[in-house]
matplotlib code that plots the C-alpha trace (Angstrom):
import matplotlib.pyplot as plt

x = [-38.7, -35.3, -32.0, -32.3, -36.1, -36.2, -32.3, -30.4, -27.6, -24.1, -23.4, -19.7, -18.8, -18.0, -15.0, -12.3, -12.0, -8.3, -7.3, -7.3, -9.4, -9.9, -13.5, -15.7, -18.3, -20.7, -24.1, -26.3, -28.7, -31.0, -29.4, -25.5, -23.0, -21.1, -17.6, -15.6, -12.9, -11.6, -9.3, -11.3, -9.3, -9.7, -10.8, -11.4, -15.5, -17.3, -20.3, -22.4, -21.4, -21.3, -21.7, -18.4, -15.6, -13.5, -12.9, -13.2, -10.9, -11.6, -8.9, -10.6, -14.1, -16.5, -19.5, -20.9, -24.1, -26.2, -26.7, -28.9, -31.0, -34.5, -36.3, -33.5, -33.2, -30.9, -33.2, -29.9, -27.2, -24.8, -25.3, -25.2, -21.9, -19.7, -21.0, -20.0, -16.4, -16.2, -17.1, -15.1, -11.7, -12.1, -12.0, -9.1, -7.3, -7.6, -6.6, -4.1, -5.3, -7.3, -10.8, -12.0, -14.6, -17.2, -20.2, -23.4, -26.5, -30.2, -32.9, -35.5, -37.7, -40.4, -38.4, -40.5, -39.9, -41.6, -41.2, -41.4, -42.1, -40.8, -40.1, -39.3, -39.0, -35.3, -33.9, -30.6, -31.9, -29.8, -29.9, -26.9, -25.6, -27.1, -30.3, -30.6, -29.0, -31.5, -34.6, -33.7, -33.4, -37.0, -38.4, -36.2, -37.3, -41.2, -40.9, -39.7, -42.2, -41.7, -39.4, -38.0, -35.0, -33.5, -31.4, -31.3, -32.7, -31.7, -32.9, -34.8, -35.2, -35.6, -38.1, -37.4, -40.5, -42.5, -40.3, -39.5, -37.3, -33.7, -30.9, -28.7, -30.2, -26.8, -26.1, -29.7, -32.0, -35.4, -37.8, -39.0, -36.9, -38.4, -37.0, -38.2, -37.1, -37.3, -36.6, -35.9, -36.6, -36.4, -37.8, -34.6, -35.1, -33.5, -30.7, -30.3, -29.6, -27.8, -25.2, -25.2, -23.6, -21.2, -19.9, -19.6, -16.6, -14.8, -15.9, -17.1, -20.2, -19.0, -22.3, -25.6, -27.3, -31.1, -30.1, -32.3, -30.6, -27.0, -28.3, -29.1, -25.7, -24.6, -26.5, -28.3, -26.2, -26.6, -29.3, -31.7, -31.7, -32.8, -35.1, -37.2, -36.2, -37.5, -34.7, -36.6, -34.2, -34.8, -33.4, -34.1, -36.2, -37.2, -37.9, -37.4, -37.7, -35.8, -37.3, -35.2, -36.4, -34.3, -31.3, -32.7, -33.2, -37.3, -39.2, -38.4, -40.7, -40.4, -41.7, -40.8, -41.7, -38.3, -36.7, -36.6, -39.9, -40.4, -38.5, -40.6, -43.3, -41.4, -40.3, -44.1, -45.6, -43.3, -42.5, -38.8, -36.4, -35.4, -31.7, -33.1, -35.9, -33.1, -31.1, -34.2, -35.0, -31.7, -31.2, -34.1, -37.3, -38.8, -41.5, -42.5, -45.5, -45.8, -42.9, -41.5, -42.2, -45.3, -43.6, -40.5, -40.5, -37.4, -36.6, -36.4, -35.7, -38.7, -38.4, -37.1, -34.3, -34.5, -32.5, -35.2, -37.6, -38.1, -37.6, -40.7, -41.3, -42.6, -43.0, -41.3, -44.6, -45.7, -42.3, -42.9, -46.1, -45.7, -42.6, -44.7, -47.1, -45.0, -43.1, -46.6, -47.4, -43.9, -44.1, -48.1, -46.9, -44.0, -46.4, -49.1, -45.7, -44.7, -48.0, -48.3, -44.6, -43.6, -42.8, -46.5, -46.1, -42.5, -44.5, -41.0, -38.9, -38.1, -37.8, -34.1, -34.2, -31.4, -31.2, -30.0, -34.4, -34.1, -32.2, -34.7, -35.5, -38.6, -38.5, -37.6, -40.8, -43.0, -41.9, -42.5, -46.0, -46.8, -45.2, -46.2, -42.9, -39.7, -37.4, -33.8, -31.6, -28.9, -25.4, -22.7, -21.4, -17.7, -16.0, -12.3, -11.5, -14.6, -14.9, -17.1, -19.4, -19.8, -20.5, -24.3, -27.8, -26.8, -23.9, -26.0, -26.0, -22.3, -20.8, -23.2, -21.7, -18.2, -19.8, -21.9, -19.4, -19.1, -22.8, -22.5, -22.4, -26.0, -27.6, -28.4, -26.7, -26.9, -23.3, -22.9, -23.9, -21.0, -17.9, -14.6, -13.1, -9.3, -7.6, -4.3, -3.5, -3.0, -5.6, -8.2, -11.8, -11.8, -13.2, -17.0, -19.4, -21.1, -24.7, -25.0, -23.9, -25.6, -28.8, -29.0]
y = [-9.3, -9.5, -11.0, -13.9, -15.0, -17.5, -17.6, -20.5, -20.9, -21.8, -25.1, -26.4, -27.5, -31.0, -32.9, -33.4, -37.5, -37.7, -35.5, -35.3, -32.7, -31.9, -31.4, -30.2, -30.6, -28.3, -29.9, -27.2, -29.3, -29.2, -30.9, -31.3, -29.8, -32.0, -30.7, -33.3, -32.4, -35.8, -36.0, -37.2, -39.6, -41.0, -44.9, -47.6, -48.5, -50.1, -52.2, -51.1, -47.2, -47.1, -43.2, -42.3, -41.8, -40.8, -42.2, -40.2, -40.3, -38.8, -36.4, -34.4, -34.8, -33.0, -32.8, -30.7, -29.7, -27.2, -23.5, -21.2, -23.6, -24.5, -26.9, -26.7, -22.7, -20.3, -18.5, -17.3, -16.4, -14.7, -18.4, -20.6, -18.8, -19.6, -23.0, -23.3, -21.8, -24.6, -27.4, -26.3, -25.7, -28.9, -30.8, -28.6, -29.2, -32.9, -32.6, -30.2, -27.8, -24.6, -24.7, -21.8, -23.4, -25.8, -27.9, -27.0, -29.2, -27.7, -29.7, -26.5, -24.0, -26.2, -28.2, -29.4, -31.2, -30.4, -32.0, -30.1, -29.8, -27.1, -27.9, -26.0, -26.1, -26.8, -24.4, -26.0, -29.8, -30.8, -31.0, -29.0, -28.2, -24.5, -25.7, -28.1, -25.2, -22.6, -25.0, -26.6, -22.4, -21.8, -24.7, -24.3, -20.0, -21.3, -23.8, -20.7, -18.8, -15.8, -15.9, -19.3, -20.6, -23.5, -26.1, -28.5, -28.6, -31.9, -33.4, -36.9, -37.1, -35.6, -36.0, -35.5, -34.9, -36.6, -39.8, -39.7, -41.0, -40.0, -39.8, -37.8, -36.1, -33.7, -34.6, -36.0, -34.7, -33.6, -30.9, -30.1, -31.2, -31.4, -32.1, -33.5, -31.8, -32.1, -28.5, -28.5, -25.3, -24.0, -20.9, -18.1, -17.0, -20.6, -20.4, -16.8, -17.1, -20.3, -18.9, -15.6, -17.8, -19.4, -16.2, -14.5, -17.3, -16.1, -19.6, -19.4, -21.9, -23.6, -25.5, -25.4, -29.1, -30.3, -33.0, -35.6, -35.6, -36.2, -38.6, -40.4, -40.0, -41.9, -44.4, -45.7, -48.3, -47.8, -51.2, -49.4, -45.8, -47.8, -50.1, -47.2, -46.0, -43.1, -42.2, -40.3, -38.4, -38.3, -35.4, -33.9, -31.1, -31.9, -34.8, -34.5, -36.8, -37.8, -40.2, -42.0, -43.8, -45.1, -44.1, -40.4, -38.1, -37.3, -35.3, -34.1, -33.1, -32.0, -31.4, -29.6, -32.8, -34.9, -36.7, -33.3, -33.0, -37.0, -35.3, -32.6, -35.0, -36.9, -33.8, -33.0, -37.0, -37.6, -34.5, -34.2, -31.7, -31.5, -33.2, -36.2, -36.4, -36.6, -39.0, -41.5, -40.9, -42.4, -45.1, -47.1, -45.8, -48.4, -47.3, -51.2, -52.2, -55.0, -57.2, -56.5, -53.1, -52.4, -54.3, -52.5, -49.3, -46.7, -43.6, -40.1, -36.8, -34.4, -31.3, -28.5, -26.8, -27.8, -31.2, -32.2, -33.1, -36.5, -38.5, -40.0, -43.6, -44.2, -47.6, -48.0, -48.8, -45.3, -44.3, -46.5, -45.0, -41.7, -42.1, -44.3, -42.2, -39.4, -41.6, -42.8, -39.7, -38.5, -42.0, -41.3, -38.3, -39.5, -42.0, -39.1, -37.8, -40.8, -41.2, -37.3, -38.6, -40.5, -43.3, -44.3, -45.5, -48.1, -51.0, -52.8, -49.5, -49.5, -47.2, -46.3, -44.6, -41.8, -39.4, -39.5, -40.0, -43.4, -44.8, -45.4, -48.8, -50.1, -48.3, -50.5, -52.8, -49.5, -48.0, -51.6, -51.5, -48.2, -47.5, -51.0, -51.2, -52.7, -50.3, -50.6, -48.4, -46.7, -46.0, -44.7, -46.7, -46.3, -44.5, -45.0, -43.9, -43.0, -42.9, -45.4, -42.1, -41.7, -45.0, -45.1, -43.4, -39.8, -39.3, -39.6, -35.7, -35.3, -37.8, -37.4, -33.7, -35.3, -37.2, -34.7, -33.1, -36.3, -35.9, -32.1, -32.8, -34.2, -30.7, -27.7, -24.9, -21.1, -20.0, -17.1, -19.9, -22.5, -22.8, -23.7, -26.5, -25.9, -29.3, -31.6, -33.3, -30.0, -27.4, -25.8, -24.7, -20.7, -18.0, -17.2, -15.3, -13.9, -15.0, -13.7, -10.0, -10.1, -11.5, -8.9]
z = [-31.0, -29.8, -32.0, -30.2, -31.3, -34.3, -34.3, -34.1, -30.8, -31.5, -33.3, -33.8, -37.3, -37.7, -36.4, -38.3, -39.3, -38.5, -36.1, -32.3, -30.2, -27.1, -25.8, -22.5, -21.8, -18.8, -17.7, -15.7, -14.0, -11.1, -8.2, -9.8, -12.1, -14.0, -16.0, -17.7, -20.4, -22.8, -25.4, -28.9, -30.7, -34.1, -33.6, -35.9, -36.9, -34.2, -34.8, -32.3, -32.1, -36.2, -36.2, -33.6, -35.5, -32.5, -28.7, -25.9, -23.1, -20.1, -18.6, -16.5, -14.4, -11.6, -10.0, -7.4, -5.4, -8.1, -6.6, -8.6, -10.8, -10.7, -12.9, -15.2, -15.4, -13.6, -11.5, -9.4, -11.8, -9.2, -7.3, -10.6, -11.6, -8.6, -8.8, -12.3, -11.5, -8.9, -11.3, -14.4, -12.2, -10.3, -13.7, -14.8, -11.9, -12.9, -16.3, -16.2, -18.9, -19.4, -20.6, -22.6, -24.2, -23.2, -25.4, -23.0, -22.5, -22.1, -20.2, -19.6, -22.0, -23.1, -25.3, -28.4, -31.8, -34.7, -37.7, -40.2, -44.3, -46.7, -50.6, -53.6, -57.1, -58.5, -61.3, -62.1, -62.4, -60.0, -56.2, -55.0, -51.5, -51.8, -52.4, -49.8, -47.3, -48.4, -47.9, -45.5, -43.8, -45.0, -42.9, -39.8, -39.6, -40.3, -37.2, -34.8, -32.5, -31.5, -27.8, -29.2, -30.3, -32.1, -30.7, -33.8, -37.1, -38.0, -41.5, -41.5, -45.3, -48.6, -51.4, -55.2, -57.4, -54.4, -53.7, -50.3, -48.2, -50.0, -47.7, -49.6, -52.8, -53.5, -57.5, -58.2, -60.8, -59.8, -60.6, -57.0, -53.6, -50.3, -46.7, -43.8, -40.8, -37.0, -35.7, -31.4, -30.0, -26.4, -24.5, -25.8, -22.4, -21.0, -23.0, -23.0, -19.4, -19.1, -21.6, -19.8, -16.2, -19.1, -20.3, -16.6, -15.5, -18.8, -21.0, -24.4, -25.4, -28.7, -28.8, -26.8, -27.4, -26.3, -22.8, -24.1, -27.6, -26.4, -23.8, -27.1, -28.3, -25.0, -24.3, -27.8, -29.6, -33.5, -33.6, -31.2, -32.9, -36.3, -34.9, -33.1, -29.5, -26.9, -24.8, -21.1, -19.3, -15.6, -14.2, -10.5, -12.1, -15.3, -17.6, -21.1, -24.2, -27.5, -30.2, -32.4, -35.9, -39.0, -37.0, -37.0, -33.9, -34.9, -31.8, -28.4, -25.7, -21.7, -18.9, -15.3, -13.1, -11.9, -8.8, -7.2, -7.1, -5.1, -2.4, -2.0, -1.7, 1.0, 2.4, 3.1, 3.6, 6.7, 7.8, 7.5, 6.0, 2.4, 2.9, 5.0, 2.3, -0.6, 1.9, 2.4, -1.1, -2.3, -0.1, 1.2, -1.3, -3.6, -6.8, -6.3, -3.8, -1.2, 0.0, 3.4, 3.4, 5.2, 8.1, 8.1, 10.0, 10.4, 12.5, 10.8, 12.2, 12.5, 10.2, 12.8, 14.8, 17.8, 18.7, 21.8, 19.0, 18.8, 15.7, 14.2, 13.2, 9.8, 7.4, 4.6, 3.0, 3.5, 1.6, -0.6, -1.6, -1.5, -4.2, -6.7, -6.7, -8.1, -10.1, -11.8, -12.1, -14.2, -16.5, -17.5, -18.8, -20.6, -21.7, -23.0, -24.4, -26.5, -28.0, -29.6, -30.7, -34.1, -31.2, -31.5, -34.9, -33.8, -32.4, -32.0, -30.2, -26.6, -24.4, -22.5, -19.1, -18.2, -15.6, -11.9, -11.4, -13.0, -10.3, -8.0, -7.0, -9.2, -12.0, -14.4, -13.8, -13.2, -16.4, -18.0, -16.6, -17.2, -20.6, -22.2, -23.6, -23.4, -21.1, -20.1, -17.8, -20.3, -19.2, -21.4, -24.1, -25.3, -22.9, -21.5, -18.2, -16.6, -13.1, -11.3, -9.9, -13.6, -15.4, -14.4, -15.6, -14.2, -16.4, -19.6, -20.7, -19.9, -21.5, -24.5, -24.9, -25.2, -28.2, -29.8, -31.8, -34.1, -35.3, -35.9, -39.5, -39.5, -38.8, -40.5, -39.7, -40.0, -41.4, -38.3, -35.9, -37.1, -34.3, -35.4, -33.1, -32.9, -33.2, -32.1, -28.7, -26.9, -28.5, -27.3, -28.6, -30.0, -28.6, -29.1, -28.1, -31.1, -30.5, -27.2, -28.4, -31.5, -29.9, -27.0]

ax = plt.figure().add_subplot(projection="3d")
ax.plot(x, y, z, "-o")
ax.set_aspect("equal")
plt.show()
């Protein structure tokens, strides 16, 4: 078993209330990369974003064509690191500063929640920070396999002589304290490598952060993460899963299925190449049946070199139903998902669609159908000067990573893990690093 296995990857440590940071954050995805760099300023309480104690302003942005990923992992490092050289300078360029750090998202490695148990008896009387640190340790090290590694062990509640549901027991007198715990591990593999492309263009990963989780952080308002909410984000090679209840991030879940995959499908069903696939794909396909479709018929190149080959004529009906099936086939799952989830049990939660994948004409009412829930498209909530390119569905994960930092304090962390971010209008994360050489 290598250092990495049933370790922990770098967290940062909370933000400071009053002060200014700057933050970036670096999205590794299937199809794009996505850098963007803000300025985190304190900001008065907002009704609907109760839990952001800073506003993010965005300095510095990019996206580009991915090169070396697949399904979510780098399966091309030397590839994946020039792309992710291109991104990061592109959104330096714009903001007119020098990243050295970045906050990193991870869609890929099996990601799975388990909530988990783990109590002990108290010997002092009463409930001190130690004690919830070193329980809360025992659980997180008993929910590791072996090859996997934790991405969050965030607290849900405590219990004090069997009471549960205590938010915060430090001070209070009990003989035995419990937690509740969802622990979010990945493959160490994943991250391994995804940190490995990081660390080649000379950046430093303050944090590494589940996709679906900081989706979350973007597109939930406060009112839906109490009442019960599953937040599915779409991406082109995977689709991943994080439940919310009581205002608590509970269970996550994945799977390799995503938009890329609906243009393979197309790819194959009318014979064309990949890039007019992704082009039909984007701008005429429909999940939805019926209507005008079946009468409308378009022109698309056949799959080849040679320019004497003449185009083909295909319905958009038979578009139409080669996407929905694929798409039925991705929102049964998340359906199968939600119900091994603590989602079953929220008769009144929704579900919120993220992820370039949900942007596909239909999905709302086939997610509706097929889910049996109410199910909105989220975009990101509370930002200042984002681009238009960067306001929808797609940007979920990104943005989300510019938040994350104000919810560090909600986790558990493992002291050699904790990232200090270096504050004020102009500064910069620190160096890291440690994980990666201590793990390998």
């Amino acid at each position: 078993m290598t250092g990495l296995d049933r370790s922990q990857t770098p967290k940062t440590r909370p933000m400071p209330h009053k002060r200014t940071a700057m933050v970036a954050s670096l999205d590794i995805g299937t199809s794009k990369i996505a850098c963007m760099i803000a300025r985190l300023r304190p900001c008065p309480p907002n009704e609907a974003l109760r839990g952001r104690t800073h506003a993010a302003e965005l300095i510095g942005y990019s996206q580009i064509q991915s090169r070396g990923v697949k399904a979510g992992a780098v399966v091309d490092p030397g590839e994946c690191e020039q792309a992710v050289r291109q991104a990061v300078a592109l959104a330096e360029r714009m903001a007119k500063v020098r990243v050295e750090s970045v906050l990193l998202s991870v869609s890929a490695g099996r990601l799975q929640g388990q909530l988990v148990e783990a109590a002990s008896d108290i010997q002092g009387g009463a409930v001190t920070a130690a004690d919830i640190s070193r329980i809360t340790s025992a659980g997180m090290r008993h929910a590791t396999g072996v090859g996997r590694t934790v991405l969050h062990a965030l607290p849900v509640s405590y219990a004090l002589d069997g009471v549960k549901g205590v938010r915060d027991p430090r001070g209070m007198v009990a003989r035995q304290f419990g937690v509740d715990m969802n622990v979010v591990t990945s493959d160490a593999t994943v991250a391994k490598n995804l940190m490995l492309v990081v660390e080649r263009c000379h950046l430093n990963v303050e944090a590494m952060a589940a996709a679906p989780y900081v989706a979350g952080l973007s597109v939930l308002t406060d009112d839906e993460a109490d009442i019960g909410a599953a937040v599915v984000e779409m991406g082109a090679g995977t689709t991943t899963i994080a439940t919310y209840s009581g205002g608590r991030f509970v269970h996550a879940s994945g799977f390799a299925l995503g938009g890329q995959h609906v243009t393979m499908d197309l790819a194959r069903g009318i014979s064309a190449c990949i890039a007019d696939a992704e082009r039909i794909k984007t701008l005429y396909s429909t999940v939805l049946p019926g209507g005008s479709d079946s009468r409308e018929l378009m022109s698309v190149p056949t799959a080849g070199d040679s320019e004497r080959d003449i185009p083909q004529i295909v319905s958009r009906a038979t578009i139409a139903n080669i996407v929905r099936h694929r798409a039925e086939e991705i929102f049964e799952m998340v359906r199968d998902r939600l119900a091994d989830s603590p989602f079953a049990a929220e008769p009144k939660a929704r579900v919120v669609l993220s992820g370039g994948a949900s942007q596909l004409t239909g999905t709302l009412e086939l997610a509706t159908r097929i889910l049996g829930r109410p199910v909105r498209i989220g975009r990101p909530l509370g930002f200042s000067r984002l681009p238009s390119e960067a306001k929808g569905a797609s940007f979920a994960v990104p943005t989300g990573l510019l938040v994350y930092p104000q919810y560090a304090h909600l986790e558990h962390v493992e002291p050699r893990h904790t990232r200090q971010l270096k504050t004020g209008t102009d500064g910069y994360f620190g160096k890291v690093g440690r994980w990666l050489r201590e793990g390998f």
